[in-house]
N, C-alpha and C positions, 0 to 999 in steps of 0.2 A: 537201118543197116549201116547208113554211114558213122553214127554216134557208136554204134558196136563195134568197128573197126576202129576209130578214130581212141576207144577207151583200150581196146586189144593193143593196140603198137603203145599207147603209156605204160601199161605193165611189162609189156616186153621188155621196154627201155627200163623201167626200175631196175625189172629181173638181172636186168644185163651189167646196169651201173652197180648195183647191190654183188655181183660176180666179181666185177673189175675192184672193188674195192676191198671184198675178199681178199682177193689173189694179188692184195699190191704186196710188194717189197719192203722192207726196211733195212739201209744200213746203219751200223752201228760204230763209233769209234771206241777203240779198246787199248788202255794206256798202263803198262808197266814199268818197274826199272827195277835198278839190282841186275842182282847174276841170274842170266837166261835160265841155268843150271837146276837153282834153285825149284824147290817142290812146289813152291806157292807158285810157280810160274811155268815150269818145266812138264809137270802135271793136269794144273789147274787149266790153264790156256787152250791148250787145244782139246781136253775132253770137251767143257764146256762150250767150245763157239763148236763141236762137232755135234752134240748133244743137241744147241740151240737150232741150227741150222735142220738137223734132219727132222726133228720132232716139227717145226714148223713150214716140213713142205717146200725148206728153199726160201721161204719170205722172210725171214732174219737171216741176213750178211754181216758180215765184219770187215773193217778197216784195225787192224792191230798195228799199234807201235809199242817194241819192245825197247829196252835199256833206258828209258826216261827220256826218248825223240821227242816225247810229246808234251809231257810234265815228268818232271823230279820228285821225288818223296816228298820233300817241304814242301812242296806247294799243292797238294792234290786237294786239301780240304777247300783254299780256292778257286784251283779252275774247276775242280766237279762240282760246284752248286752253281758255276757262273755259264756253264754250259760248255767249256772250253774243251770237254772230252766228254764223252756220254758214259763210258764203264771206266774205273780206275782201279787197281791194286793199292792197298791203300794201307798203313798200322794205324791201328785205335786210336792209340793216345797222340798223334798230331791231331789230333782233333780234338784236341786237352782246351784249347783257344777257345772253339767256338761251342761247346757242350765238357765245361769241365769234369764231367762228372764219367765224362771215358779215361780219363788219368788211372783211373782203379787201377785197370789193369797192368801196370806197371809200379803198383805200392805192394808191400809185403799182405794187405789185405786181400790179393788173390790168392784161391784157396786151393785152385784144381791144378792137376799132372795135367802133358798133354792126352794121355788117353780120356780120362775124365772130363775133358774141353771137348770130347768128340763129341759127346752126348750132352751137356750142357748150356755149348752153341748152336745147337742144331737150330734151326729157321720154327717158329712158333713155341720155343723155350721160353722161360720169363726172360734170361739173362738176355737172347737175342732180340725179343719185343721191348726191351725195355732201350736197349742202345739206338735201336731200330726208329722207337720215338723220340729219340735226342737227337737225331741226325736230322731227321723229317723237318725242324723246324731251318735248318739248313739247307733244307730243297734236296734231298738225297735221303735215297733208298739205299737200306742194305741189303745185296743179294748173297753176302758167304761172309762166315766166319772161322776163324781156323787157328789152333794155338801152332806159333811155330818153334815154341820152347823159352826154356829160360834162357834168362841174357848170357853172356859170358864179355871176358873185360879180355881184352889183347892188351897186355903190353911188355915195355922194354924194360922191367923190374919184375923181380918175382913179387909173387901178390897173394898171402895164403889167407891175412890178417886184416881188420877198419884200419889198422895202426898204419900200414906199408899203403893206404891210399890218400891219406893226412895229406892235401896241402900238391895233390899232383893235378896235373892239366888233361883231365879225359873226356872225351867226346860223348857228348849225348846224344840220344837218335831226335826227343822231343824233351817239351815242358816237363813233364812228367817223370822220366827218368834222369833230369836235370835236377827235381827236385830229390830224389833221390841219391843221387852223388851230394850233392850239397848238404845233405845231410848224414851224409858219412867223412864230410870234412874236405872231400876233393873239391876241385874247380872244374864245373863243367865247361864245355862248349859246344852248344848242336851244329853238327854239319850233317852235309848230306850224305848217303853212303858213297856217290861215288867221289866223295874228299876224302875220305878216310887214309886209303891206300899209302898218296902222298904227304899225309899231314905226318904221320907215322914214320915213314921211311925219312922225312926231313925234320922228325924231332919235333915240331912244332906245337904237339901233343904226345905226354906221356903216355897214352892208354888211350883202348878203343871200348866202348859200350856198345853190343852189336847183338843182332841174332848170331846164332852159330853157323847157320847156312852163308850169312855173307863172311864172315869171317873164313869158311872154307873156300867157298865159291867166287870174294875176290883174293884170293891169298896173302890175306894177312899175315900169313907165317914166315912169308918171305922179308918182312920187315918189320917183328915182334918176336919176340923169345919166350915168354910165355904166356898163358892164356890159363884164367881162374871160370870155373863155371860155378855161376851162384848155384844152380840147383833150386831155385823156385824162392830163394829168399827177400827176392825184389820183384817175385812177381813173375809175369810172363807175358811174351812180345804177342800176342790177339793181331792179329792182321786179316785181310779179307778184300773184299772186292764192292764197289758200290758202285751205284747207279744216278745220275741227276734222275731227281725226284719226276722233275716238269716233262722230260722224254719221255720215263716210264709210265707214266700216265696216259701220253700224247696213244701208246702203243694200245689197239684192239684188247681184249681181254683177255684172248685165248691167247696171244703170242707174252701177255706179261704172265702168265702161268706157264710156257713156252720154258721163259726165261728164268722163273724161279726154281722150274722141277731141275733145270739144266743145272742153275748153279749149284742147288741142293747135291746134286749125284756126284758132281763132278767135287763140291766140296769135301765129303766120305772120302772119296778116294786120295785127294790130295790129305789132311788129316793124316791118313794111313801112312800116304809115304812118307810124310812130316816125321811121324815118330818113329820108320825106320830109318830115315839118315840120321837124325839126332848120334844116334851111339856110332852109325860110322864116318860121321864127320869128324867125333872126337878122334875117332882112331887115324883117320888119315891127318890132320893136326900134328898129333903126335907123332907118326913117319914121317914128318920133316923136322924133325928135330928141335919141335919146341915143346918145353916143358906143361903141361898140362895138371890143374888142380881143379878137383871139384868137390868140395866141403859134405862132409854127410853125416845126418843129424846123429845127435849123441855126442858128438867130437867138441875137442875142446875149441876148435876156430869156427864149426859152426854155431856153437854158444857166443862167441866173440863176437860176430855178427849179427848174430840177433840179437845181442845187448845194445850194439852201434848203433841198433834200425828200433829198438822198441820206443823210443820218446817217438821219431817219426809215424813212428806204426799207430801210436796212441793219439797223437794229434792229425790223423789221417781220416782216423774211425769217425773222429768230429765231424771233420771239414767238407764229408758226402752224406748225400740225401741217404738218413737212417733206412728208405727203402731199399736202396739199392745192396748196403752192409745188413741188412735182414737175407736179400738173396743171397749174400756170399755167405751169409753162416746157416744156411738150411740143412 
């Protein structure tokens, strides 16, 4: 009798510790920057930790820091694999450094509109498995991807032509679109976005290389007089949300499908609203009084352009693993 009691209070106590560890908690820290405004942020942020949090019962919390409290654009590829922030907002191609082969998406060899990225980046696509395995070997998970449009150029010259960028001082966001001004003959320089503003307003830099959501959302227009939209000719700005690798793991199995169905839904919807601001950023841009151009094929300057980017474009096709330019031409 005594050994049957003595074996009834060990299972109870399993039952009990096996409940308690159920029902444990997790916070999470969550790191953005740029304009609050913005879709990738304004959208994405709170669906998501509202998603995470209810689906899992309350046991996934968040710590968010927004405007780059936490980390800065440049530096997210380092502190999210060194554990310095657990979820980041984060663009592709700064992570050109440590997985070159996310550059793609900012060479003339990306192929898709943003509606067309809505289905292409979806979570278990090849294009998303495949970046997915490039980051991994950097300790980081990707939980969303999301096109936020082609780039567009802010600056204090009109800009229709390769000719009128010959030899000017524009800002790149990363490596990648670095090498892409450099090879239209400008002079890059990466800053962070939030240098942009003043680098521009004090001349220090002719032109801005930007998404179009920072360009509205920190008002570039207040200190640029016109603004060129490539229109998909260099490609387009992939940005998204990632995870250190070593957390996501650490986390039970139900709450890391918690977190992936969460980023999934909440990425849809962000997408969505990505490509409805697109047309009305342009439009509010232009009500304030700067000149607005955006090249469309057929035309004689979007031929001009893609004469400027074809050697780049040809010696791009080289310099990436043929798998990945077999995915971009399916």
């Amino acid at each position: 009798m005594k050994r049957w009691a003595t074996g009834f209070a060990v299972m109870v106590l399993a039952l009990a510790g096996g409940s308690a560890a159920a029902a444990q908690s997790y916070t999470l820290t969550l790191s953005t920057w740029g304009t609050p405004n913005h879709p990738q942020v304004r959208v994405f942020v709170p669906r998501f930790m509202e998603l995470a949090e209810k689906e899992s019962g309350g046991r996934l919390k968040f710590k968010y820091f927004p405007n780059g409290m936490m980390v800065k654009e440049a530096f997210v590829d380092t502190a999210l694999p060194s554990g310095t922030v657990d979820i980041s907002l984060t663009t592709m191609d700064n992570w050109a450094g440590r997985a070159p082969a996310v550059g793609v998406t900012t060479t003339p060899l990306w192929p898709y509109t943003m509606a067309q990225d809505k289905a292409e980046l979806e979570p278990g696509k090849p294009l998303f498995r495949y970046f997915d395995s490039l980051l991994e070997k950097s300790n980081t998970r990707i939980l969303a991807l999301f096109d936020i449009g082609p780039a567009v150029v802010s600056t204090g010259f009109p800009l229709r032509t390769p000719a009128e960028i010959k030899g000017r001082v524009i800002r790149a966001v990363s490596k990648g679109s670095a090498e892409v001004l450099r090879a239209l003959g400008a002079s890059p320089v990466v800053l962070s976005v939030g240098d942009v503003y003043s680098a521009l307003q004090r001349h220090t830099i002719d032109g801005a290389f930007s998404g179009l959501g920072a360009a509205a959302g920190l008002k570039y227009y207040e200190v640029s007089k016109y603004l060129m939209g490539t229109n998909g000719l260099t490609g387009a700005f992939i940005n998204g949300y990632v995870m250190n690798l070593a957390k996501f793991n650490s986390l039970p199995q139900d709450l890391q499908k918690v977190l992936l169905d969460a980023a999934a839904k909440a990425r849809d919807e962000t997408q969505d609203a990505l490509i409805k601001a697109y047309g009305e950023d342009l439009k509010k841009i232009a009500g304030h009084g700067v000149e607005v151009y955006v090249p469309q094929p057929g035309s004689k300057e979007w031929s001009a352009w893609q004469s400027a980017l074809a050697g780049f474009k040809a010696q791009s096709e080289k310099s990436y693993p043929p798998e990945l330019v077999k995915l971009l031409s399916h």
